[in-house]
C-alpha positions in Angstrom: 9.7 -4.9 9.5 6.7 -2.3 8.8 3.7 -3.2 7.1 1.9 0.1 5.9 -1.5 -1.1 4.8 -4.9 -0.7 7.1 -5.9 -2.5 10.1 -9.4 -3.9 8.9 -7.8 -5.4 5.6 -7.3 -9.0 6.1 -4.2 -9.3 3.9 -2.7 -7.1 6.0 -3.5 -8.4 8.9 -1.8 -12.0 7.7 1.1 -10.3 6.8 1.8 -8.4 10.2 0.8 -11.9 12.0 3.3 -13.9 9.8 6.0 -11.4 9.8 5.6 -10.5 13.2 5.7 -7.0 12.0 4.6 -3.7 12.9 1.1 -2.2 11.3 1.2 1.6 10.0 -2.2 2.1 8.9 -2.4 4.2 6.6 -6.2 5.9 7.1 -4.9 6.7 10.6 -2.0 7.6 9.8 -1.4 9.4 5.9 1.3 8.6 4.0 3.8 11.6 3.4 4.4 12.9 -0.1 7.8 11.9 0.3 6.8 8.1 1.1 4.1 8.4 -1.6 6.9 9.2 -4.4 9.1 6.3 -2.9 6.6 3.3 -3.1 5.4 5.1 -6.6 9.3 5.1 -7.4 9.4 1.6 -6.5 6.0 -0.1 -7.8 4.8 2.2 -10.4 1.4 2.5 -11.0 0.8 -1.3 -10.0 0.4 0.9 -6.3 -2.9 2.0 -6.9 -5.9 -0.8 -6.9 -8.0 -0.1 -9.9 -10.4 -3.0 -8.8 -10.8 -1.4 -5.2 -14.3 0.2 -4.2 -12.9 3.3 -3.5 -11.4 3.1 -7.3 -14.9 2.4 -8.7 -16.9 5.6 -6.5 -14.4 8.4 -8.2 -15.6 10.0 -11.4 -13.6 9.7 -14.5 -11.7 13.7 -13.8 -11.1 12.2 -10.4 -9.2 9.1 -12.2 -7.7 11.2 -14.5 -5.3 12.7 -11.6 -1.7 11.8 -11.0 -0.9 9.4 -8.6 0.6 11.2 -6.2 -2.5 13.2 -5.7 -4.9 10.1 -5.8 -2.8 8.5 -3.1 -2.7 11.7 -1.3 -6.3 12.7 -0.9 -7.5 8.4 -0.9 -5.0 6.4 1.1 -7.4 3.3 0.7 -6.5 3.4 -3.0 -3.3 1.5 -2.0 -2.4 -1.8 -3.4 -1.7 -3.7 0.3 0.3 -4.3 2.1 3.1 -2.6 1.5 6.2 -4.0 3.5 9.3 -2.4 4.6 12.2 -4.6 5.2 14.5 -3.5 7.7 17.5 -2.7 4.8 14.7 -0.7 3.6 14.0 -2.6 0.5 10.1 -2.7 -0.2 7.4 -5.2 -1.8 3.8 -5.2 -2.4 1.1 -7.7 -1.9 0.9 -10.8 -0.1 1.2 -13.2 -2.4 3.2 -16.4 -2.9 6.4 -14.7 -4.3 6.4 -11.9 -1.3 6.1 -15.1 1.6 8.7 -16.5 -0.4 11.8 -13.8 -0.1 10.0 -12.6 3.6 9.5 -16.3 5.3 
């Protein structure tokens, strides 16, 4: 499994430690535009955290961007973790209904 999501994030961190999974963090390592439109294609725009600092320093033309491009330019926008099964098939978050299917 892959957990793409940033080493100091504590959700993250959980999630690699419980899945015994493999961290891709994503400041250090950009997402692709191709992976961008694939977690966009699979989450919508429930994949970028409105309630994240990062959210709150842009200015209203920044927000007003397309996804793709906020993602691009602020990987730390990213609702984490998001996690790779090996089949490929991909969830977000770490909450009770991800540990579910994953555990």
């Amino acid at each position: 499994m892959r957990v793409y999501g940033i080493k100091t994030c504590d959700t993250c961190r959980k999630a690699v430690g419980a899945l015994g999974a493999e961290l891709r963090d994503i400041r250090a390592e950009r997402l692709t535009a191709a992976e961008i439109d694939r977690f966009l294609a699979a989450f919508g725009d429930a994949l970028v955290n409105t309630r994240s600092t990062t959210w709150r320093g842009l200015d209203e033309a920044a927000r007003a961007q397309a996804p793709e491009a906020l993602l691009a330019a602020h990987p730390t926008l990213m609702k984490r973790p998001v996690i790779e099964t090996p089949d490929g098939t991909l969830h977000l978050g770490w909450g009770a209904d991800v540990k579910a299917r994953l555990l």
